[in-house]
N, C-alpha and C positions, 0 to 999 in steps of 0.2 A: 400298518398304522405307524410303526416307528420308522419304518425305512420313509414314509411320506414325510413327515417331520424332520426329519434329519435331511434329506433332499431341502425341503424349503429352507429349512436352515442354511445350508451350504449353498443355495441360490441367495438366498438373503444377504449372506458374508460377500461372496464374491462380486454382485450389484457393486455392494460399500466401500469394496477396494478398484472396479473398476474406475466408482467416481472418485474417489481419493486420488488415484493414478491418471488421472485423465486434468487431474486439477494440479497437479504436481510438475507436468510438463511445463519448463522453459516455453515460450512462444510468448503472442502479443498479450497474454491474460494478463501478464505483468507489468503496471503502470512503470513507464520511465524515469528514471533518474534525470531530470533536469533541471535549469537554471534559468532565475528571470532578472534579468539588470533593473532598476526602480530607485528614484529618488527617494531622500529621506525629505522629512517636513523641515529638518534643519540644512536643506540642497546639498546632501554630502550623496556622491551614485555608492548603489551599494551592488550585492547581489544577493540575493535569497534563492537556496536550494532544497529539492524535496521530492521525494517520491510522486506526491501526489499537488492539489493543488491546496488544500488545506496544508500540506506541511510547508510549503512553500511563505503563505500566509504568517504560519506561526514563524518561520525563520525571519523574516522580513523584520516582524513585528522585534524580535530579537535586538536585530542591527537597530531599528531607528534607537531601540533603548540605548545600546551602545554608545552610536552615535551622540544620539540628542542629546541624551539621561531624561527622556519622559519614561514616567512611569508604567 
C-alpha cells in the first residue's frame, strides 16, 4: 500500500516537471519581440514596441500621450 502511493506520487511529480520542462524550452511558444511604425492623431510617425500585441497597443497609446499630451 505505501510502496503504491509513493509510486503515484513520484509519477505524479515527475508528469509536473516534465510539463514545466517541456514549457520552459526556447522555441516558437515564445511570442516575439516586435515593432509597429503608426501615426499619432497629432501626424507625428512614432513606433510602438511589444511582446505581444496588446503591449504594443499600450506602448502606442504611451507615445500619442507624448506626443499629443492627450490624456
Amino acid at each position: 500500500m505505501k510502496k503504491t502511493i509513493i509510486y503515484r506520487l513520484l509519477i505524479f511529480f515527475i508528469s509536473i516537471f516534465q510539463v514545466i520542462a517541456q514549457e520552459s524550452v526556447p522555441g516558437d511558444s515564445y511570442p516575439e519581440f516586435s515593432c509597429t511604425e503608426f501615426r499619432t492623431t497629432c501626424g507625428r510617425n512614432a513606433v510602438a514596441c511589444g511582446f505581444s500585441e496588446r503591449e504594443r497597443v499600450q506602448d502606442a497609446a504611451h507615445w500619442e500621450n507624448f506626443y499629443c499630451g492627450n490624456p
